[in-house]
N, C-alpha and C positions, 0 to 999 in steps of 0.2 A: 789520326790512325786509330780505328775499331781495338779496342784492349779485351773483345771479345777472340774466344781458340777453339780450334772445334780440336779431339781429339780421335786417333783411329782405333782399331784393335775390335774389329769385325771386317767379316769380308763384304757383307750385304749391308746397307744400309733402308730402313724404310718399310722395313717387313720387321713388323713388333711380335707375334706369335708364332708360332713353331709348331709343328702337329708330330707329333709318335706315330705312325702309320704302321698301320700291319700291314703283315706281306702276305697281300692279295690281290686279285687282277678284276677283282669283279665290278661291274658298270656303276659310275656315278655319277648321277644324274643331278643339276642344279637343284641347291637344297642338302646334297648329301655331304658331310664333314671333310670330302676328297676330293670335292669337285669347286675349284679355286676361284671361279663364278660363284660361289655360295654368297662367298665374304665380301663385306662393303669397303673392305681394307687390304691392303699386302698380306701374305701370308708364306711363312714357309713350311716347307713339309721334307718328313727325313724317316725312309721305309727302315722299321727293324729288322733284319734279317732274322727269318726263321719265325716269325711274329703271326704263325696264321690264325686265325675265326678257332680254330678246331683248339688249337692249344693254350688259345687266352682264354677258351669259353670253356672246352671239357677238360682241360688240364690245369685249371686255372694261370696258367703263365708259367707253370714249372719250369726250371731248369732257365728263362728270357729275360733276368734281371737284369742281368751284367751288358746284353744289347741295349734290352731301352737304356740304361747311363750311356754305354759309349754313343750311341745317336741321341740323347740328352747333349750330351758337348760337345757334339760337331754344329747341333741347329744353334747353342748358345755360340760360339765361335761365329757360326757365320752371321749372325747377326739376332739371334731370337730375346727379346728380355720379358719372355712368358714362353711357357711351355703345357699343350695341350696332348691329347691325345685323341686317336678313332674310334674307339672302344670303351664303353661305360664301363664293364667290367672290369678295364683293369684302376679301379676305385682302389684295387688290394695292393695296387704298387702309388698309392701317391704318400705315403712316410718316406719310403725309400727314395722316392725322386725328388722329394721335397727338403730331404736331409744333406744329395749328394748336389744337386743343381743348387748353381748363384743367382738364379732369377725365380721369380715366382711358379707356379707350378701349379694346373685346374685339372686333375686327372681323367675328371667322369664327370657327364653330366649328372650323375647321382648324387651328388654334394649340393645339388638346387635343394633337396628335397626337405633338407628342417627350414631353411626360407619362404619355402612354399606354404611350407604348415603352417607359418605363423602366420600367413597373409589370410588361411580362411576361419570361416565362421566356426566357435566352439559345437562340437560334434562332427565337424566332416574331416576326414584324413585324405592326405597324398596317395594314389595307387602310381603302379609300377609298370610301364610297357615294356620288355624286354624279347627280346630275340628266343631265349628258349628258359623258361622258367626253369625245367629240370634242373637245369647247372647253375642256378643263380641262389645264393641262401645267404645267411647270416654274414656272413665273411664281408662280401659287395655291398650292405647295409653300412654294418659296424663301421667297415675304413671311410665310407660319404659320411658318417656321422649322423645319418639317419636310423631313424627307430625299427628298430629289428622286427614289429608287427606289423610293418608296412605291409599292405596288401600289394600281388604282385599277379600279374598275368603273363602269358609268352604265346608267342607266332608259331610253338610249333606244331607239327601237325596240322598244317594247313595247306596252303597251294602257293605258294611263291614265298615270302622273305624269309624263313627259315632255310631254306634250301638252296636260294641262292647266297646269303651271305655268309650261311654257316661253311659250308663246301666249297665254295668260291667258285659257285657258278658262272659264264659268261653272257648270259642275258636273263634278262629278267620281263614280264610280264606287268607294265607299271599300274596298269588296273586292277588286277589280279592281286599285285602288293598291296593297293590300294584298300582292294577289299576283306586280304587278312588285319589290317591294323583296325577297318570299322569294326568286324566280326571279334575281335581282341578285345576292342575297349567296351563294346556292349557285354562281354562276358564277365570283365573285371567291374564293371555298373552292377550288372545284377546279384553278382556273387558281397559284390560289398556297395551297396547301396549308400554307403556314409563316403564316397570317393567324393572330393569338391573338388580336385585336380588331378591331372595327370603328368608324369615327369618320365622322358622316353629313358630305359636304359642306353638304347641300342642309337652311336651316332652313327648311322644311316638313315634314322626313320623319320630327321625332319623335313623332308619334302612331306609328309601324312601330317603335319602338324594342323593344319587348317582345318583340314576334310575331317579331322578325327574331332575337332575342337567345337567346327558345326555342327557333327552329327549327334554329338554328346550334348554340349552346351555348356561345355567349363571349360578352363583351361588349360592350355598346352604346353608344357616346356621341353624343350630338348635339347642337343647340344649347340645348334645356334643359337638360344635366348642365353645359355651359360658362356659361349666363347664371347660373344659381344659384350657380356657385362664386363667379362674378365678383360679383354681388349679396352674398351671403357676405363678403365684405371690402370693398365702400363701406359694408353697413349690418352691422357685426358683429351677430349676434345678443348683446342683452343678459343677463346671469347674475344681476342684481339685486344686487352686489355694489357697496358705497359706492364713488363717485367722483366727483371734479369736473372729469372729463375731459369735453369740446362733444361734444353725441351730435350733432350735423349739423353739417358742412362749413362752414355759412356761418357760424355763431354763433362768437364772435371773444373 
């Protein structure tokens, strides 16, 4: 008789990350943090109520704390033992989610950004893709624990990604988007010529990750190089190698 037990107390089993979704209807396209095709693994996902583009970005999340915790422990309940989110910005809630949630917690792709730094050469810095520079400053730095003179650029004022994800447009123009993020990262090039990388705020914008990475000629990160790392260490990949070590969290 196996003196091996497995344990319950999740509803899902098999899905190790959780996503914060804001509450928006807008298209997502393979590549984007919402479109479940993205991911090379399980994945769950759990919409904030009230959670829109407009109020994480110009209102910084005012008054939506108390939603992300309560859909914080519905995704850990049903199975989550990591928790993500859609939105880089809200970088300014991962204290608070990382204090009240039992599992680990990667709030913003913006927390790549002092790992990135350290990988380039002395003189080149990290720049910043974001969705709409206006509304992004010190705050969305400080809480990723990157440096507050990070250079940073934004989509707005241009022809598609500002427009449609800020407003929660229903289609989008994929070329169109395509060709704000080129036109974005050649401005954030020229303006600061010491950029060695780029780190997207905005998780929508890694389908552009490529196209932005050839056209430039440095590298890309965005929220899928930061969710698969984080994935990466709740679900180590297994090497087939004997152990009686709990491959899941809850098994005791």
């Amino acid at each position: 008789m196996s003196g091996r037990k497995i344990y319950g107390g999740k509803n899902l089993y098999g899905a190790r990350i959780g996503f914060l979704m804001l509450d928006v209807l807008t298209p997502r396209m393979p590549g984007d943090v919402g479109n479940a095709t993205t991911w090379p693994f399980p994945v769950l996902y759990g919409v904030v109520p009230g959670a829109t583009p407009k109020r994480v970005i110009h209102e910084k999340g005012e008054g939506l704390l108390d939603a992300f915790l309560e859909t914080a422990d519905r995704l850990v309940k049903e199975g989550a033992d990591g928790l993500t989110t859609t939105g880089g910005y809200l970088s300014i809630f991962q204290d608070d989610l990382a204090k009240h949630c039992t599992v680990p917690v990667a709030s913003s792709s913006l927390m790549q950004i002092p790992l990135v730094q350290r990988t380039l050469q002395p003189g080149k810095r990290v720049g910043v893709i974001t969705v709409n520079s206006d509304h992004f400053d010190e705050d969305h730095l400080r809480t990723a624990g990157a440096a507050l003179d990070t250079p940073v650029a934004g989509t707005q004022g241009k022809r598609e990604l500002e427009r449609v994800l800020v407003n929660g447009e229903l289609e989008m123009d994929v070329e169109l988007a395509e060709q704000d993020m080129l036109d974005t990262g050649r401005e954030l090039i020229e303006a600061h010529p010491d950029v060695g990388a780029i780190v997207f705020e905005c998780h929508n914008f890694a389908p552009f990750s490529a196209s932005l990475s050839q056209s430039l000629g440095i590298p890309v990160y965005s929220v899928y190089s930061f969710v698969c790392w984080f994935h990466a260490g709740v679900a180590p990949r297994d090497f087939g190698h004997p152990s009686t070590a709990p491959r899941d969290f809850r098994e005791r």
